[in-house]
VOPAGU-2260 file (C-alpha; in pm, 1 decimal, decimal comma):
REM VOPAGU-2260
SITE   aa  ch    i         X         Y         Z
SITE  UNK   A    0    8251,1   11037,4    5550,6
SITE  UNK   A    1    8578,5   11063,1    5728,3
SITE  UNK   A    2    8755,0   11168,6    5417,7
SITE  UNK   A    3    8490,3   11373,4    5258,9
SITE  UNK   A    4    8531,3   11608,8    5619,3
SITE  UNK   A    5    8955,7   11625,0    5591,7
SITE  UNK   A    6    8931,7   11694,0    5187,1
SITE  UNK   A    7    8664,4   12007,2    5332,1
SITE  UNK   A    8    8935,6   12135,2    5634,7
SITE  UNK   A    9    9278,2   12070,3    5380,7
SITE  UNK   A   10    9041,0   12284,7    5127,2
SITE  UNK   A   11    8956,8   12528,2    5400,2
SITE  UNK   A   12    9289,1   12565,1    5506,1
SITE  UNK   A   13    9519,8   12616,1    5197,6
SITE  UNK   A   14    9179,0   12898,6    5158,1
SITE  UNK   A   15    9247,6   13066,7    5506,9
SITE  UNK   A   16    9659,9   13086,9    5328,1
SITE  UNK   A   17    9528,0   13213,7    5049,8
SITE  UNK   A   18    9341,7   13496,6    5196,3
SITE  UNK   A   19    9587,1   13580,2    5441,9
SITE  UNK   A   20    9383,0   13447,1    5709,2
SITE  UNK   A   21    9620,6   13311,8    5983,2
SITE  UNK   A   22    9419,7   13238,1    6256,5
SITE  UNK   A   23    9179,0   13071,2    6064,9
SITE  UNK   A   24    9506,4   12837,5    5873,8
SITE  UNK   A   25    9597,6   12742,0    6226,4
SITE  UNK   A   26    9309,2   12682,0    6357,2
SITE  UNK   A   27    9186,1   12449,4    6070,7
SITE  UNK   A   28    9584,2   12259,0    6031,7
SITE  UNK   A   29    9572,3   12181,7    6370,9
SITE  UNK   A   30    9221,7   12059,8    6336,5
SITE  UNK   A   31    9332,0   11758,8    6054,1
SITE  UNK   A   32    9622,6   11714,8    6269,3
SITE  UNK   A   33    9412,7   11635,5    6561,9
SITE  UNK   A   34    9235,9   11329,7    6353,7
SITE  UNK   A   35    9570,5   11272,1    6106,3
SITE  UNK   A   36    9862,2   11385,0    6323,4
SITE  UNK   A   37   10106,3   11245,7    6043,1
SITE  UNK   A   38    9979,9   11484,7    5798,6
SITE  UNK   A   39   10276,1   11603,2    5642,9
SITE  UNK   A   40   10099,6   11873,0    5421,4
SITE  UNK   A   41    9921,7   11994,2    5741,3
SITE  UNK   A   42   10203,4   12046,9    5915,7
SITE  UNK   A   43   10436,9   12253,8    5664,9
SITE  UNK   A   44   10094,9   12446,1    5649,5
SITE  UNK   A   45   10050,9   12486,6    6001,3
SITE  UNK   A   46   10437,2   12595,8    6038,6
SITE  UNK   A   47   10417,1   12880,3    5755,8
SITE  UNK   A   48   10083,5   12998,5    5919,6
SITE  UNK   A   49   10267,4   13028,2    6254,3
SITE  UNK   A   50   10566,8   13231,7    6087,7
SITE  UNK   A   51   10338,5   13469,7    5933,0
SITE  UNK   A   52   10186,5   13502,7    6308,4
SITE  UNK   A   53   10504,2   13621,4    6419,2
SITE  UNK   A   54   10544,0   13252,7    6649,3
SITE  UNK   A   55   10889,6   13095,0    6527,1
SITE  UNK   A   56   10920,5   12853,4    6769,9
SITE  UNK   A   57   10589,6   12718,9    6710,2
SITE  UNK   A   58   10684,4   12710,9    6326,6
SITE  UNK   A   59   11035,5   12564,7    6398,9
SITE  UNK   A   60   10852,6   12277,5    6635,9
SITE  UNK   A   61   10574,4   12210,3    6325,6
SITE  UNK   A   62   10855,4   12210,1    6038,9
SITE  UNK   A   63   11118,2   11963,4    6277,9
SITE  UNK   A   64   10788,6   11739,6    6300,2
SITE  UNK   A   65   10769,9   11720,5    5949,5
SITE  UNK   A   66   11162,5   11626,4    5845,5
SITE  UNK   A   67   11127,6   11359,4    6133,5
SITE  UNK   A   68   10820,1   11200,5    5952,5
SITE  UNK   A   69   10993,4   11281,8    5606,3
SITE  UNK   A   70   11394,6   11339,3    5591,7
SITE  UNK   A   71   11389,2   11453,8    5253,7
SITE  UNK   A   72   11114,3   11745,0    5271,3
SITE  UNK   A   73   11204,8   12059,6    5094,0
SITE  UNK   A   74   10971,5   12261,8    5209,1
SITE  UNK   A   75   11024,4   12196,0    5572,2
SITE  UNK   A   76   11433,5   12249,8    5502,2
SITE  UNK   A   77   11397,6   12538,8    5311,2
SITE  UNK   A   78   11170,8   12732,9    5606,2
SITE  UNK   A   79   11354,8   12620,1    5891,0
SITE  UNK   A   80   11683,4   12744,2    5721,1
SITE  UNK   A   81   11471,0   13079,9    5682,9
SITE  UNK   A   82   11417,1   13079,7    6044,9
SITE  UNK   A   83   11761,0   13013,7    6129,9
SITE  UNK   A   84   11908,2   13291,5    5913,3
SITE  UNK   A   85   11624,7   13529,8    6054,1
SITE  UNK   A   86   11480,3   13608,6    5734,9
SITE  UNK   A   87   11146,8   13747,4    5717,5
SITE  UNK   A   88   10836,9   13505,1    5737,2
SITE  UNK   A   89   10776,6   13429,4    5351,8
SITE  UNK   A   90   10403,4   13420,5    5265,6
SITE  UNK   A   91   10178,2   13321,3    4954,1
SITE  UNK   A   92   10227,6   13540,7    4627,3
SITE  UNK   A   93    9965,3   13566,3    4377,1
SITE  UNK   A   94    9890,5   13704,6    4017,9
SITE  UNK   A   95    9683,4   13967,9    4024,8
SITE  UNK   A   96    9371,0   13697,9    3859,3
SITE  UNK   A   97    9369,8   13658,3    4238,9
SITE  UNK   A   98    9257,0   13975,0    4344,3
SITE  UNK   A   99    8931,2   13890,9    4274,9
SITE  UNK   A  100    8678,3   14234,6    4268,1
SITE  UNK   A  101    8337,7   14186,3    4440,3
SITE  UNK   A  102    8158,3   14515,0    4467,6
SITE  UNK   A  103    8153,6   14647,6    4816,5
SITE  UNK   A  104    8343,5   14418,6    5002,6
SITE  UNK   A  105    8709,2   14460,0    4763,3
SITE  UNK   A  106    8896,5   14810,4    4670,7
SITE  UNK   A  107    9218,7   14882,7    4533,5
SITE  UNK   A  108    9345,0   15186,6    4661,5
SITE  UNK   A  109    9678,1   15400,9    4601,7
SITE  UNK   A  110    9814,0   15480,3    4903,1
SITE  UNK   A  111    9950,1   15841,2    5019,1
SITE  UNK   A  112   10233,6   15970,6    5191,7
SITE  UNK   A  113   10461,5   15682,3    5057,1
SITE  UNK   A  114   10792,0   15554,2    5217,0
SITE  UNK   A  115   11145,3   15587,8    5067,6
SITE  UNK   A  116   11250,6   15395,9    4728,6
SITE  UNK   A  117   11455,7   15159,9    4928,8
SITE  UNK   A  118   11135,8   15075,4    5096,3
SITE  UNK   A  119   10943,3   15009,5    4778,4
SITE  UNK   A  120   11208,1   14852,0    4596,2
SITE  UNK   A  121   11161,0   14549,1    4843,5
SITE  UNK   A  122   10789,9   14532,3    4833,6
SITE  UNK   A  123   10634,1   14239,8    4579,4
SITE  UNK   A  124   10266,6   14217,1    4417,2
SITE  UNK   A  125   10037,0   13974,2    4632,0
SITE  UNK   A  126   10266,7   14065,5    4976,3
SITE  UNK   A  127   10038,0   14067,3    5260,6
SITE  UNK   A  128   10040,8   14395,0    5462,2
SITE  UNK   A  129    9912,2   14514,2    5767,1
SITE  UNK   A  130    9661,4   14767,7    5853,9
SITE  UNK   A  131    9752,1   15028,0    6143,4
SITE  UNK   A  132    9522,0   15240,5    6281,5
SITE  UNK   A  133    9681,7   15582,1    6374,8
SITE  UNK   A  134    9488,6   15849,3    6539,9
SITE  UNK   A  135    9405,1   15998,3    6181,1
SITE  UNK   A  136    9432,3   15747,0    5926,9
SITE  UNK   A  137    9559,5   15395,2    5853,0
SITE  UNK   A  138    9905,4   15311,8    5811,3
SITE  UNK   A  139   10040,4   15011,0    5570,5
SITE  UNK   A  140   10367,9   14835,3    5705,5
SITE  UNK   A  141   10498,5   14534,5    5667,0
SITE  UNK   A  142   10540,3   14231,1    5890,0
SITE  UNK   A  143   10822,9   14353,1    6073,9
SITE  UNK   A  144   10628,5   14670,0    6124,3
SITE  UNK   A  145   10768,7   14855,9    5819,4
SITE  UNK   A  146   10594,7   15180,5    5725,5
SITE  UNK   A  147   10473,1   15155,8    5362,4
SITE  UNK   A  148   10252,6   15456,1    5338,4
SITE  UNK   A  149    9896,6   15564,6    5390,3
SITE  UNK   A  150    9518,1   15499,9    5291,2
SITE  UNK   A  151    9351,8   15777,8    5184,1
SITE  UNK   A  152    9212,5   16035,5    5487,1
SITE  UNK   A  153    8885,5   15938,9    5416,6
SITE  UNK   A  154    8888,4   15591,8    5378,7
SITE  UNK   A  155    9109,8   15593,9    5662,0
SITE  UNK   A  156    8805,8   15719,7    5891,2
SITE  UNK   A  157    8557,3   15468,9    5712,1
SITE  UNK   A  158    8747,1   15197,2    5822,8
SITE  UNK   A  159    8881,2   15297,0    6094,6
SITE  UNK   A  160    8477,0   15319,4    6240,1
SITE  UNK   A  161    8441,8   14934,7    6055,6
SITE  UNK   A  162    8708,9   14809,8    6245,0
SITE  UNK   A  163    8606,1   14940,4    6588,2
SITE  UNK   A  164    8309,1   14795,8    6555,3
SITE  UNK   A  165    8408,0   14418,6    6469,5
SITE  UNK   A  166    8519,9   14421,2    6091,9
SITE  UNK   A  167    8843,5   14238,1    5942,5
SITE  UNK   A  168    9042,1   14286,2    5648,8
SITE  UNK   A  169    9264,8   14136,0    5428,0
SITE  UNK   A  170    9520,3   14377,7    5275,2
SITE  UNK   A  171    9845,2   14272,3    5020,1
SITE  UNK   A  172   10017,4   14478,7    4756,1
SITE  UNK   A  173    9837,5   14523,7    4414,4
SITE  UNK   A  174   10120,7   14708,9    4253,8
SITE  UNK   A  175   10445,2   14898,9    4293,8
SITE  UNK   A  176   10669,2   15147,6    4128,3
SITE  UNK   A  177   10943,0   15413,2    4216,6
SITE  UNK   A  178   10700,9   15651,9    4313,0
SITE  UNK   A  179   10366,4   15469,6    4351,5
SITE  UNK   A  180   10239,7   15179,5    4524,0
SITE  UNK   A  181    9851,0   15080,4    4546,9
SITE  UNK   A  182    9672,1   14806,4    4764,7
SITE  UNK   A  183    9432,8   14533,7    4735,9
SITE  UNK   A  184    9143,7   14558,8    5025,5
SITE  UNK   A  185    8928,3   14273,7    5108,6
SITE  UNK   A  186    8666,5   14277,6    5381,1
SITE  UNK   A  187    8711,6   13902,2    5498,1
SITE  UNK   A  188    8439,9   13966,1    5817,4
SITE  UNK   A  189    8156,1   14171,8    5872,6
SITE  UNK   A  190    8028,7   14251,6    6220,3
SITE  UNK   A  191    7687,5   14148,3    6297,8
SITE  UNK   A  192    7704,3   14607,2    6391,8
SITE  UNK   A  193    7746,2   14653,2    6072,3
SITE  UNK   A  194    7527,3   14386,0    5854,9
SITE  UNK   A  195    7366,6   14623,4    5658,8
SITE  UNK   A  196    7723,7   14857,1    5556,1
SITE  UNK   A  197    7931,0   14845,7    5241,2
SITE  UNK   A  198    8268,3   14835,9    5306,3
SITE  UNK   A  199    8318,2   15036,7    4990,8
SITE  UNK   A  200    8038,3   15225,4    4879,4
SITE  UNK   A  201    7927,3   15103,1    4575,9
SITE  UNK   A  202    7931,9   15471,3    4366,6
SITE  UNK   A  203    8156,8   15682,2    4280,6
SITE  UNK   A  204    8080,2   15959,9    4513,1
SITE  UNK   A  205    8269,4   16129,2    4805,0
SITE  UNK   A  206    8282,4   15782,4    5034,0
SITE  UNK   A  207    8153,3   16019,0    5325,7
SITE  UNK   A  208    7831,1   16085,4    5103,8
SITE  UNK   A  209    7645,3   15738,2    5154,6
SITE  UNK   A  210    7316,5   15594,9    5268,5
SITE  UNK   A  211    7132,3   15722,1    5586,9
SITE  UNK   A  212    7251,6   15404,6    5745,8
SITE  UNK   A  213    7643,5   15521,8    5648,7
SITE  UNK   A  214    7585,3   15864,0    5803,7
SITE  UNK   A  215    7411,8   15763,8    6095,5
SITE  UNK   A  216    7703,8   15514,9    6172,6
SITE  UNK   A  217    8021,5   15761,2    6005,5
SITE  UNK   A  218    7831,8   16025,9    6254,0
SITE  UNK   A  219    7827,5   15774,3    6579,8
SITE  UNK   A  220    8130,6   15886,0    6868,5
SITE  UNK   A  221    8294,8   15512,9    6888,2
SITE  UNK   A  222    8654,5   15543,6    7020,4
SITE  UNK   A  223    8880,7   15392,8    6773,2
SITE  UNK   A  224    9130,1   15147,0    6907,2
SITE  UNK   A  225    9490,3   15037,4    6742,5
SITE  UNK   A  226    9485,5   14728,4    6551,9
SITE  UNK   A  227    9732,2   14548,2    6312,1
SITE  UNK   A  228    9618,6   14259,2    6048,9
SITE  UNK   A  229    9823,7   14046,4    5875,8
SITE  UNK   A  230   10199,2   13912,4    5721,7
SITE  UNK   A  231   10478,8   13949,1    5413,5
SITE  UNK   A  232   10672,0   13835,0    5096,6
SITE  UNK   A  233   10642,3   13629,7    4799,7
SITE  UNK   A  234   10822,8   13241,3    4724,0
SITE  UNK   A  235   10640,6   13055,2    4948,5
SITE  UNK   A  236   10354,5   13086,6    4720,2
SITE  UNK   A  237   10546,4   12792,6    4545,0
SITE  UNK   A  238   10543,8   12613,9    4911,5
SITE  UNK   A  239   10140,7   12630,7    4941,4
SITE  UNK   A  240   10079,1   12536,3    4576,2
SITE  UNK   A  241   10344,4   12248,0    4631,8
SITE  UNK   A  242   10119,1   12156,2    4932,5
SITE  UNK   A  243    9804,5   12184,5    4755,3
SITE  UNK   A  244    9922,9   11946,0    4456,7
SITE  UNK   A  245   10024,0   11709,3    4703,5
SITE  UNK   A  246    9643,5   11730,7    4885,5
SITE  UNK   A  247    9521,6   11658,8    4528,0
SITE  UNK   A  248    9702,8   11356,5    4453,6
SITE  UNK   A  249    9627,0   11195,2    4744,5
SITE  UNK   A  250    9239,3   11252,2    4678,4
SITE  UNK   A  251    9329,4   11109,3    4383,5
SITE  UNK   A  252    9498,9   10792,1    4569,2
């Protein structure tokens, strides 16, 4: 039974990374390292989730745990010498068979009012983003707070309303050009509010032409607060999946 439970939380966390859900990565790592606190996997997880949170020193203490239990451990040398350098957090990349449609809660979006080609040029498919409320619409950045560009004005106030009223969302880069750049969206919570609302309305109408339901909540006076999401960049995708294999084989053992 014991086993059956960590194989669920190592499952459930390399999903949080997946996703882009932080929080949830840390909370469930430090959960298996509660009842295995020589998890090696578990901690390199725990450290990149604490990176993408903006918390070096947490990572650096996670990552220095692991080369003490392991000398050898690339993953733990390769992040800490990140960290050291002050390069940017690095965080899971995927193909796009991972941005996985599912009608009303997913949309890919191309975003407006785009930043500079110096900007774009360091952007990657599968980079986590976050989501910035502004007074009227939703800024993309980066991480470190970098200003990618702009969802659309009216899907800016549509979620904008969702996310004053309890919603989450994952967003990471679907695609990028010289002059374009569009965005994955993925609603990863729904408020208890807003049960019966689509994210994304499911036609292909003017999103501010919905259901009764929509217009009574578009039409409500909430005041909309600021709030950011979630993290960056590409090669540790390679860390996770090395992490993942490693889960797997000792399953297997």
């Amino acid at each position: 039974m014991f086993m059956i439970t960590l194989s669920k939380l190592r499952a459930q966390a390399i999903t949080a990374a997946k996703n882009g859900n932080w929080p949830s990565a840390v909370e469930t790592n430090e959960q298996i390292l509660r009842e295995t606190p020589t998890d090696i996997n578990a901690l390199n997880r725990l450290g990149l989730a604490y990176l993408q949170l903006g918390d070096s020193k947490q990572a650096t203490d996670c990552f220095k745990q692991t080369l003490q239990l392991d000398k050898t451990n690339n993953i733990a040398k390769k992040q800490l010498e990140r960290i050291s350098c002050k390069q940017m957090a690095v965080a899971p990349s995927f193909t796009r068979e991972h941005f996985i449609e599912e009608p009303g809660r997913t949309k890919i979006v191309e975003l407006h009012r785009l930043a500079g080609k110096p900007v774009l040029d360091q952007l990657s498919s599968g980079q986590s983003c976050n989501l910035v409320l502004k007074k009227r619409y939703i800024s993309i950045e980066t991480n470190q707070g970098v200003y990618i560009g702009a969802l659309p004005e009216d899907l800016s106030f549509r979620l904008s309303k969702l996310v004053s009223t309890g919603n989450t969302y994952l967003c990471q880069v679907h695609s990028i050009s010289n002059s374009q750049c569009s965005v994955y969206l993925k609603e990863l919570t729904r408020s208890k509010k807003n049960q019966d609302i689509h994210s994304f309305p499911l036609n292909k109408t003017n999103i501010n032409h919905v259901a009764d339901l929509d217009d009574r909540f578009l039409l409500g006076d909430d005041e909309i607060p600021v709030l950011a999401l979630d993290s960056d960049d590409e090669e540790a995708g390679k860390d996770f999946i090395e992490v993942a294999t490693s889960d797997l084989s000792d399953q297997d053992n």
